[in-house]
Biotite code that builds the C-alpha atoms (Angstrom):
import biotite.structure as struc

atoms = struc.array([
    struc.Atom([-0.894, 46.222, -0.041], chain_id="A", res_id=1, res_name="UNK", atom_name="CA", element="C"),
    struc.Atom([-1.322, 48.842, -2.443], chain_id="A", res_id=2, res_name="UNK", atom_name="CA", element="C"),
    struc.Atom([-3.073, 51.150, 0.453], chain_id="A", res_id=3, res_name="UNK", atom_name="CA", element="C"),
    struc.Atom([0.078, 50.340, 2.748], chain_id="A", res_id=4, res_name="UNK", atom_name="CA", element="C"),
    struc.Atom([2.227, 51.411, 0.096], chain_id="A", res_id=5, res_name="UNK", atom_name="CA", element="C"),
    struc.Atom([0.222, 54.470, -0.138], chain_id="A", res_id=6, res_name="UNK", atom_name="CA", element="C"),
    struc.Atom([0.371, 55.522, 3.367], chain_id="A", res_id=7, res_name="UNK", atom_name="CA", element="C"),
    struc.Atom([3.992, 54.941, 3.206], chain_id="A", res_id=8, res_name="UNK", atom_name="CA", element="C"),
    struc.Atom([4.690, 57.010, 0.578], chain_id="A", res_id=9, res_name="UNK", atom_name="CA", element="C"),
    struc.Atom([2.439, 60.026, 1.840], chain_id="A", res_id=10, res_name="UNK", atom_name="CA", element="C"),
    struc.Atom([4.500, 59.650, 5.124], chain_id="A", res_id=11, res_name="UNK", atom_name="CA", element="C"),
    struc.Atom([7.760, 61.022, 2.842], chain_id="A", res_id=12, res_name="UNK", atom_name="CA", element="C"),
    struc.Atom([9.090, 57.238, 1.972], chain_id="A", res_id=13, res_name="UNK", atom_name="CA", element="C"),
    struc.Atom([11.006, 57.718, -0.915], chain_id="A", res_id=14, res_name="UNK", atom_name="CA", element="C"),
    struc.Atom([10.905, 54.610, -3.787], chain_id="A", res_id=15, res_name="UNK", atom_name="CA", element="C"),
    struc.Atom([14.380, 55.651, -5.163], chain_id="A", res_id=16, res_name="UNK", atom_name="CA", element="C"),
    struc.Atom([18.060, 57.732, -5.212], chain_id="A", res_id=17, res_name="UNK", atom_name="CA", element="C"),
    struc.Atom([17.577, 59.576, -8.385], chain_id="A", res_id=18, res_name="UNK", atom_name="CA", element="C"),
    struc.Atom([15.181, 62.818, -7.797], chain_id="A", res_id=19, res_name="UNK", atom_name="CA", element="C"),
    struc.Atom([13.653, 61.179, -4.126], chain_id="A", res_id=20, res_name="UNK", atom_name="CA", element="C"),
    struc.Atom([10.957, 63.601, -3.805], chain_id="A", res_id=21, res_name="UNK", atom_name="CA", element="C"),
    struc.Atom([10.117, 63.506, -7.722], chain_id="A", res_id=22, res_name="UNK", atom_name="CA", element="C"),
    struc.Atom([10.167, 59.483, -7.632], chain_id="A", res_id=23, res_name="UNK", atom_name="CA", element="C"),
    struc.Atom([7.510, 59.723, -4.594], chain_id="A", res_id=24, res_name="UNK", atom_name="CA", element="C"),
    struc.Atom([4.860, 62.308, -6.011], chain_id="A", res_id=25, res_name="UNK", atom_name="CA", element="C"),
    struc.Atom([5.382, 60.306, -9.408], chain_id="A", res_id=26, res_name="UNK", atom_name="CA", element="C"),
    struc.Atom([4.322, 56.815, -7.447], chain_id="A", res_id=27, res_name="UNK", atom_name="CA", element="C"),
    struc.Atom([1.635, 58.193, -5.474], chain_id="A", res_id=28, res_name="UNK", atom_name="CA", element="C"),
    struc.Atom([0.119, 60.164, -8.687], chain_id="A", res_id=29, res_name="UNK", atom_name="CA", element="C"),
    struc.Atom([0.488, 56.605, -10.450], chain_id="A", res_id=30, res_name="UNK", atom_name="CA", element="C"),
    struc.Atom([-1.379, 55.173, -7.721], chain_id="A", res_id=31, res_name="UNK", atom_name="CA", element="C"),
    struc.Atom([-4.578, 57.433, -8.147], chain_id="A", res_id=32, res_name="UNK", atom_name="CA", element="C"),
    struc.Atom([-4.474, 56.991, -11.864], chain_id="A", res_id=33, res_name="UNK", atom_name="CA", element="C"),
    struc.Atom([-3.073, 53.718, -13.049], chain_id="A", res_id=34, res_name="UNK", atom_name="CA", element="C"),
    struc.Atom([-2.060, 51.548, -9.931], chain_id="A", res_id=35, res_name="UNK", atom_name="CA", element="C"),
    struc.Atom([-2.091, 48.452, -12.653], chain_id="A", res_id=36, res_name="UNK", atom_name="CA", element="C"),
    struc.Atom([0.526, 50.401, -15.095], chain_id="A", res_id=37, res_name="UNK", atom_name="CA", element="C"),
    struc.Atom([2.516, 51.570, -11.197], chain_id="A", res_id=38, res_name="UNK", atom_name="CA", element="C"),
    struc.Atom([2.518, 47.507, -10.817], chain_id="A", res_id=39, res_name="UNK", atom_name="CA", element="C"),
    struc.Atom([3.177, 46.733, -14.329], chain_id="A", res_id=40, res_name="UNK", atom_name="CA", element="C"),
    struc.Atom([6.534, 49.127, -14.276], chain_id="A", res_id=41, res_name="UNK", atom_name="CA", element="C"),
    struc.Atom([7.416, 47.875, -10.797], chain_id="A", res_id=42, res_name="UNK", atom_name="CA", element="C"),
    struc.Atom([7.178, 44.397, -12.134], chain_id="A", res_id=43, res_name="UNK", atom_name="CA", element="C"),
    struc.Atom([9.103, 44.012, -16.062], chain_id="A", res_id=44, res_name="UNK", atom_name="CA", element="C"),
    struc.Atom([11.120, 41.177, -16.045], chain_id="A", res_id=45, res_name="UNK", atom_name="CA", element="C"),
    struc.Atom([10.885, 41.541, -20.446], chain_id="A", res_id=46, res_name="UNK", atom_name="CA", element="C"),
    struc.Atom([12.375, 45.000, -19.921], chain_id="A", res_id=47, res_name="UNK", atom_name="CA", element="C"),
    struc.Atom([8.916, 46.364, -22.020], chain_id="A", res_id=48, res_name="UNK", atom_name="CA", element="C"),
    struc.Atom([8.293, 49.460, -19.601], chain_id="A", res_id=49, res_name="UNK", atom_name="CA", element="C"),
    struc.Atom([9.109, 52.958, -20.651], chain_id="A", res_id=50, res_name="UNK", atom_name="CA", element="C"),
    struc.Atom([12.886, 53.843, -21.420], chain_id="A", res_id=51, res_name="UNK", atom_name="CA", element="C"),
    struc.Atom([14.841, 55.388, -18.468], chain_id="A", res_id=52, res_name="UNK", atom_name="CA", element="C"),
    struc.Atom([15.801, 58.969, -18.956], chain_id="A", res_id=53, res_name="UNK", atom_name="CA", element="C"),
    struc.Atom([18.869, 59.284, -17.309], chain_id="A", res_id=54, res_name="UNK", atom_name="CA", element="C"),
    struc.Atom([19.303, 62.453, -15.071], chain_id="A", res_id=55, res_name="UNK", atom_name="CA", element="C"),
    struc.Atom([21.236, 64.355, -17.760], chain_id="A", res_id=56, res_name="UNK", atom_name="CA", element="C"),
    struc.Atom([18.387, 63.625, -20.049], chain_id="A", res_id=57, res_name="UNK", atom_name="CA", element="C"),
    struc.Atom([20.007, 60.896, -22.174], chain_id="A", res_id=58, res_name="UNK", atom_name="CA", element="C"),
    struc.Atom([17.447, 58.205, -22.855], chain_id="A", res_id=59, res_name="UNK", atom_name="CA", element="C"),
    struc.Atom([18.173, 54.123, -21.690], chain_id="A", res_id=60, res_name="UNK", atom_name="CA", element="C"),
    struc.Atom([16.548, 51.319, -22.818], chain_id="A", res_id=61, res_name="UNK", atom_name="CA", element="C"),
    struc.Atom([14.823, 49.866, -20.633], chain_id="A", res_id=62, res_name="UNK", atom_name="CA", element="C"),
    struc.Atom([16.743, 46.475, -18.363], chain_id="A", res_id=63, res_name="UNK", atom_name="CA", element="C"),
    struc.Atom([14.586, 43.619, -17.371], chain_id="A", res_id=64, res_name="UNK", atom_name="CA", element="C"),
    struc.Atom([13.978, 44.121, -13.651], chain_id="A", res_id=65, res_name="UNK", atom_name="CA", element="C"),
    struc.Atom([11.581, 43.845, -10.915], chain_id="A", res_id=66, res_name="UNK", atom_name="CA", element="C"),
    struc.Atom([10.556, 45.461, -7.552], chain_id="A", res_id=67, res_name="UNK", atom_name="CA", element="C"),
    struc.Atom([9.732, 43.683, -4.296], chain_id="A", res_id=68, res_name="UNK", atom_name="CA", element="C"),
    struc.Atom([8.847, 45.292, -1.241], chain_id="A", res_id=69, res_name="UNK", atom_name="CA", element="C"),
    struc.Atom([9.646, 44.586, 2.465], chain_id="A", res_id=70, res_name="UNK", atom_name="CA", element="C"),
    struc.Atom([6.886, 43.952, 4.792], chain_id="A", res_id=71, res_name="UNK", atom_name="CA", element="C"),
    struc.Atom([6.895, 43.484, 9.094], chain_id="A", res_id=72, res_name="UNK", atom_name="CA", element="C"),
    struc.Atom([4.369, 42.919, 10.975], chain_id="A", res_id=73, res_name="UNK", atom_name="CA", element="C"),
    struc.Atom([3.740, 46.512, 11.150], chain_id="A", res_id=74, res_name="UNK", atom_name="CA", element="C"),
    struc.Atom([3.434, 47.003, 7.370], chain_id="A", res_id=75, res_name="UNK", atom_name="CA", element="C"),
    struc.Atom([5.105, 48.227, 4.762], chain_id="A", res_id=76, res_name="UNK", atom_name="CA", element="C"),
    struc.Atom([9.214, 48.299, 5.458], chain_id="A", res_id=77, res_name="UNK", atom_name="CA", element="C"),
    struc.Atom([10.951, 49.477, 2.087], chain_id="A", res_id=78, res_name="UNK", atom_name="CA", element="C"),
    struc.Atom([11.414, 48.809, -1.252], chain_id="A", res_id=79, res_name="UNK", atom_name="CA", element="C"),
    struc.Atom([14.507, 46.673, -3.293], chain_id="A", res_id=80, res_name="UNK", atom_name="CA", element="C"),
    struc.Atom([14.704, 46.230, -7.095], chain_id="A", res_id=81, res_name="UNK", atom_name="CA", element="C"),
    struc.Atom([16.880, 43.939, -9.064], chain_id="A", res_id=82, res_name="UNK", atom_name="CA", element="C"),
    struc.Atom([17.803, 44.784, -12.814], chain_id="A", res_id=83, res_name="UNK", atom_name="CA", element="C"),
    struc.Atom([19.604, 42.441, -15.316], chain_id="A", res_id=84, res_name="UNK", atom_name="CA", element="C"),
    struc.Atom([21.192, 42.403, -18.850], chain_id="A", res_id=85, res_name="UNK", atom_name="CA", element="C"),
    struc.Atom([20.349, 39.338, -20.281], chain_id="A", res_id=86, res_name="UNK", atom_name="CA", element="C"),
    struc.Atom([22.924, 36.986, -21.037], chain_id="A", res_id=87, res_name="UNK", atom_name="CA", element="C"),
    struc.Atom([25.203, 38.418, -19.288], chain_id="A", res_id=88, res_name="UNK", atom_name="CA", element="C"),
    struc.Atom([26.143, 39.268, -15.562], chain_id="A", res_id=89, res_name="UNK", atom_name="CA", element="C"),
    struc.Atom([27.935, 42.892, -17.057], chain_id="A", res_id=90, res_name="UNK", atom_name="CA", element="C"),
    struc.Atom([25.408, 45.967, -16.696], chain_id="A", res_id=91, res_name="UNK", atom_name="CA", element="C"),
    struc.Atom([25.411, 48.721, -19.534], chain_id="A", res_id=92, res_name="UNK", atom_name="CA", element="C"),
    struc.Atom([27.621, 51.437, -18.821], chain_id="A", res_id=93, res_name="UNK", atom_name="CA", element="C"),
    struc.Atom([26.260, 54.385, -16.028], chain_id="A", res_id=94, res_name="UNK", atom_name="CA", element="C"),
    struc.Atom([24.252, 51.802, -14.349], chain_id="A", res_id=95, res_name="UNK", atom_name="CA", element="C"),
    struc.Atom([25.098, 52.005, -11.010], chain_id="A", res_id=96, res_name="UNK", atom_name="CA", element="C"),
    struc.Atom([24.431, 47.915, -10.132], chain_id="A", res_id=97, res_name="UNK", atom_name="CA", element="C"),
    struc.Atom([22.221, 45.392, -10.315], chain_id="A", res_id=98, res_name="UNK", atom_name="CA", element="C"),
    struc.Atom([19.976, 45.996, -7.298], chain_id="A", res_id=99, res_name="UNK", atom_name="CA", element="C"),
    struc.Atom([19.010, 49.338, -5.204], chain_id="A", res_id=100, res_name="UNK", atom_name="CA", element="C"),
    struc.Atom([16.856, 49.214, -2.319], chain_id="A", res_id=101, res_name="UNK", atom_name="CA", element="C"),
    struc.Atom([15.313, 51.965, 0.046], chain_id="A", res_id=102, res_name="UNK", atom_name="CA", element="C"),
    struc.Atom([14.098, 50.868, 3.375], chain_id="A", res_id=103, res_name="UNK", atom_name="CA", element="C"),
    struc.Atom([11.611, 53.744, 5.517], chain_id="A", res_id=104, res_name="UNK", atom_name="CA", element="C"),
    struc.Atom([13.003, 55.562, 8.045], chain_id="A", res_id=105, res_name="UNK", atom_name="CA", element="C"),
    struc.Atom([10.387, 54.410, 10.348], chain_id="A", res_id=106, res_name="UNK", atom_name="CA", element="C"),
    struc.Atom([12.068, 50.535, 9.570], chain_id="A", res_id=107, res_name="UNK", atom_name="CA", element="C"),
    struc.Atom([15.943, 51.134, 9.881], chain_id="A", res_id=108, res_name="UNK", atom_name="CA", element="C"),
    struc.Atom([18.287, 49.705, 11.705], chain_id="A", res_id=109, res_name="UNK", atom_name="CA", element="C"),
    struc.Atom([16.261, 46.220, 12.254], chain_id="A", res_id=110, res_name="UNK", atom_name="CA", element="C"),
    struc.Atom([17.659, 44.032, 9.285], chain_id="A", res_id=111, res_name="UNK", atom_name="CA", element="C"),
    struc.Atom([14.926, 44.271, 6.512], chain_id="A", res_id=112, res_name="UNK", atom_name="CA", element="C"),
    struc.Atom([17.988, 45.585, 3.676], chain_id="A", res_id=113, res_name="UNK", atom_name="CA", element="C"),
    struc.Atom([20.307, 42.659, 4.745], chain_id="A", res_id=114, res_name="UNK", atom_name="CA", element="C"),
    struc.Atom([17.897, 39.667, 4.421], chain_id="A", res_id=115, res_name="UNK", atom_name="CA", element="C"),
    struc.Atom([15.931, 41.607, 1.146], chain_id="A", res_id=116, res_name="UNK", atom_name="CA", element="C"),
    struc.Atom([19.547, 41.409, -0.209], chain_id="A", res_id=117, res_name="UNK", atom_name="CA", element="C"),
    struc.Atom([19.835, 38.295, 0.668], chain_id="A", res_id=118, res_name="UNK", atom_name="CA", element="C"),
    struc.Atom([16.446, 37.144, -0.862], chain_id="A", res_id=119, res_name="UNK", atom_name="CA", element="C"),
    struc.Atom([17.028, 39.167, -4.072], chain_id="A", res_id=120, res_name="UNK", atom_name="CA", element="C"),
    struc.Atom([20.613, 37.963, -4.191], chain_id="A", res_id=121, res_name="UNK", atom_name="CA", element="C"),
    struc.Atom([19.136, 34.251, -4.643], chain_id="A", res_id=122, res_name="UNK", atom_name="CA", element="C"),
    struc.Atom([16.823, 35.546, -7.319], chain_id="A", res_id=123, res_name="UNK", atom_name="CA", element="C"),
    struc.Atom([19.461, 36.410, -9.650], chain_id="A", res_id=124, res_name="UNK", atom_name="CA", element="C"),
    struc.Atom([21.171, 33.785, -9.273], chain_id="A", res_id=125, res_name="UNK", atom_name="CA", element="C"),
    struc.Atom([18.457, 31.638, -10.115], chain_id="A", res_id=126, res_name="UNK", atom_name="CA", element="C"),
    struc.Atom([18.271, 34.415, -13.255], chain_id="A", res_id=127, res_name="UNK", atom_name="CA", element="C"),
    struc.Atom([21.951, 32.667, -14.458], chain_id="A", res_id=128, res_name="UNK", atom_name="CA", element="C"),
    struc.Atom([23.475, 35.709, -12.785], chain_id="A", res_id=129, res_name="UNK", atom_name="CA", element="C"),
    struc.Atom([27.089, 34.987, -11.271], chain_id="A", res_id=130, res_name="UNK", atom_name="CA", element="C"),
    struc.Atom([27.414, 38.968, -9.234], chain_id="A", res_id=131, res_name="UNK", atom_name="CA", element="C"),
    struc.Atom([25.154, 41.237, -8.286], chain_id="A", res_id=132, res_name="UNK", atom_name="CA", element="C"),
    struc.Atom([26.963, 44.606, -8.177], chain_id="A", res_id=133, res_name="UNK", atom_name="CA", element="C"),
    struc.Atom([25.448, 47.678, -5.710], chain_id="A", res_id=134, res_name="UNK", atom_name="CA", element="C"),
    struc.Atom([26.696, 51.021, -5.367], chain_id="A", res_id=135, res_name="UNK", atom_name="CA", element="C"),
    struc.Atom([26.975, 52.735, -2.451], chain_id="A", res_id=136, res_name="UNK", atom_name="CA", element="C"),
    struc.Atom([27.653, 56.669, -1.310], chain_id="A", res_id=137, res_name="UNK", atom_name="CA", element="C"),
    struc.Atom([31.085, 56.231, 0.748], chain_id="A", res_id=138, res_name="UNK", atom_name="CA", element="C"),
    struc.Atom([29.573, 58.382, 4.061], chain_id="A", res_id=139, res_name="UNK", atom_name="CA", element="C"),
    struc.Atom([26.274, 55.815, 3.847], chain_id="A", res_id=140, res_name="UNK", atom_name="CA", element="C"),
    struc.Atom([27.919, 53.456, 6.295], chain_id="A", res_id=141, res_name="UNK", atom_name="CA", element="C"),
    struc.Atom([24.237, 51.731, 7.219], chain_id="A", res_id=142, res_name="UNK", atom_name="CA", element="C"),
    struc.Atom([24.266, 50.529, 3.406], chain_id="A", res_id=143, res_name="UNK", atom_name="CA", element="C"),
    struc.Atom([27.750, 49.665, 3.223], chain_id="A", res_id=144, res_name="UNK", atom_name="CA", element="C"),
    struc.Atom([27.281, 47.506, 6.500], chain_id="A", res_id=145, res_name="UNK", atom_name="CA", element="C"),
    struc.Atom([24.290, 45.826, 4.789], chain_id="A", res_id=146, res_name="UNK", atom_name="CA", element="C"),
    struc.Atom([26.474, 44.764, 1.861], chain_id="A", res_id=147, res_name="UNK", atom_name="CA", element="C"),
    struc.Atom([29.112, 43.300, 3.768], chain_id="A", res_id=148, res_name="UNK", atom_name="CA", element="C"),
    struc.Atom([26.722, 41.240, 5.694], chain_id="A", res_id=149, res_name="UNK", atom_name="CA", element="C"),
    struc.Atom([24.925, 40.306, 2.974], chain_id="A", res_id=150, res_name="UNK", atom_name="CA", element="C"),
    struc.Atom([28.932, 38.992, 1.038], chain_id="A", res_id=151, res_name="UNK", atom_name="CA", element="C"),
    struc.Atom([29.554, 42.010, -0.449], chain_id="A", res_id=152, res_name="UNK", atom_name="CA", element="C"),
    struc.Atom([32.864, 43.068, -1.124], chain_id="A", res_id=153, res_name="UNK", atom_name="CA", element="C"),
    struc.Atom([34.469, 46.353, -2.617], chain_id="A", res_id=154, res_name="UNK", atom_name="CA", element="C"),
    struc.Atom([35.506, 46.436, -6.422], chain_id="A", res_id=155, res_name="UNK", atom_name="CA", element="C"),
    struc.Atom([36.231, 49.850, -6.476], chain_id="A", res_id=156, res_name="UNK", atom_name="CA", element="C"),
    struc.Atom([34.314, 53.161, -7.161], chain_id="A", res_id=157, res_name="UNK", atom_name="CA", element="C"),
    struc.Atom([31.268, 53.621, -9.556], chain_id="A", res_id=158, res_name="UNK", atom_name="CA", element="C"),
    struc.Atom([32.067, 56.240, -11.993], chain_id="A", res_id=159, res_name="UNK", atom_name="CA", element="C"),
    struc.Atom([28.841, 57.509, -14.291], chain_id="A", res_id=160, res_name="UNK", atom_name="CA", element="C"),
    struc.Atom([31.213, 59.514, -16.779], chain_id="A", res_id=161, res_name="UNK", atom_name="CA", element="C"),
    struc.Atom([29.332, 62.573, -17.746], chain_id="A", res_id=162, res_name="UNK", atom_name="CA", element="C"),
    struc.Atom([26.054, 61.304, -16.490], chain_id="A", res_id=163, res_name="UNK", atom_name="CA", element="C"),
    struc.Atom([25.347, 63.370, -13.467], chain_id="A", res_id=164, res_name="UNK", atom_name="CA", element="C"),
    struc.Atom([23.885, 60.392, -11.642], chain_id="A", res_id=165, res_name="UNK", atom_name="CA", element="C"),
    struc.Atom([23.798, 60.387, -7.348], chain_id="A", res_id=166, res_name="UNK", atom_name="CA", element="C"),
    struc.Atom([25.887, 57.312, -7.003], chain_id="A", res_id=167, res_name="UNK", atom_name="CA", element="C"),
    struc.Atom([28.584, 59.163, -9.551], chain_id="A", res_id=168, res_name="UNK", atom_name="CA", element="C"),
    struc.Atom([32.003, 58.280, -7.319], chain_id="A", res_id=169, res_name="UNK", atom_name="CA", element="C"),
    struc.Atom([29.736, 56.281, -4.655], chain_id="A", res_id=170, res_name="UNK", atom_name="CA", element="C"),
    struc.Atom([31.853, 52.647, -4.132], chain_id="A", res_id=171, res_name="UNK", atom_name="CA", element="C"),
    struc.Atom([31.041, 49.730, -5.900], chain_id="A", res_id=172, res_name="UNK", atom_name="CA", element="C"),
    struc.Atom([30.507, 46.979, -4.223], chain_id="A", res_id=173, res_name="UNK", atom_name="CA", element="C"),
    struc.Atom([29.783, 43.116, -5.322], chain_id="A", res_id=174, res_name="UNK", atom_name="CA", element="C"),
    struc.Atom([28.402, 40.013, -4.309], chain_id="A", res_id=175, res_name="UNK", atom_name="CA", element="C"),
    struc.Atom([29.243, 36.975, -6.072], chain_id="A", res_id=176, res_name="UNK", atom_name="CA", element="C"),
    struc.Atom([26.441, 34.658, -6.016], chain_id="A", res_id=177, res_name="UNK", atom_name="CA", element="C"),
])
């Protein structure tokens, strides 16, 4: 898988929203010098990885979370991610929702987002988690459209403060699970 993943990534797929291009290079230099510790950050469900340094430069701890990826028949399809608080179903403050996903270009349009939400959704609630909140640029109407079939409904718009995050005024969307 890990080749697949490759290829997809040298073909410009980008794993995530917050510096695309910088998230991409970081993966694939990962995968030529610790694919176990790329695996071991995609998969940290103890939240023990590295603390996220926000795009202002503020520093996070760490949220339990975990990556899965989206596969067709013709290989690798995109990426989704859930991330948790434990105990609770509330996210820290800044964090723009429980789950992001990215699905290659090559891929759109055919479904992959919708049931991956769907499939992640059923994770968390196996986690104890009653929502799943996503954020969502208001032009991105492909996303949006993948919420709403997946139950999502609009809460209202994601605010990051002083953060300088992407999804800063993107809508905020959630599914209750």
């Amino acid at each position: 898988m890990l080749d697949e993943y490759r290829a997809a990534l040298e073909a410009g797929f980008t794993p995530g929203n917050v510096d695309p291009e910088g998230s991409r290079r970081e993966h694939l230099a990962k995968l030529d010098d610790d694919p176990a510790g790329l695996l071991a950050e995609l998969h940290d469900p103890q939240g023990l990885g590295p603390a996220f340094v926000r795009p202002d430069g503020t520093i996070q701890p760490r949220l339990p979370g975990y990556t899965r990826w989206m596969w067709h028949d013709d290989g690798f399809a995109g990426a989704i991610n859930l991330r948790w608080q434990p105990g609770t179903s509330d996210l820290p403050p800044g964090v723009p929702g429980h789950v992001g996903y990215v699905v290659d270009p090559r891929h759109r349009g055919r479904g992959f987002a919708t049931q991956a939400l769907r499939m992640i959704a059923e994770e968390a609630r196996a986690l104890g988690l009653v929502h799943i909140d996503l954020a969502a640029q208001a032009d991105n109407l492909a996303s949006i459209r993948t919420i709403e079939k997946a139950g999502g409904r609009q809460i209202g718009l994601f605010d990051a403060g002083d953060l300088h995050h992407p999804c800063s005024q993107s809508t905020l969307w959630r599914i209750m699970l």
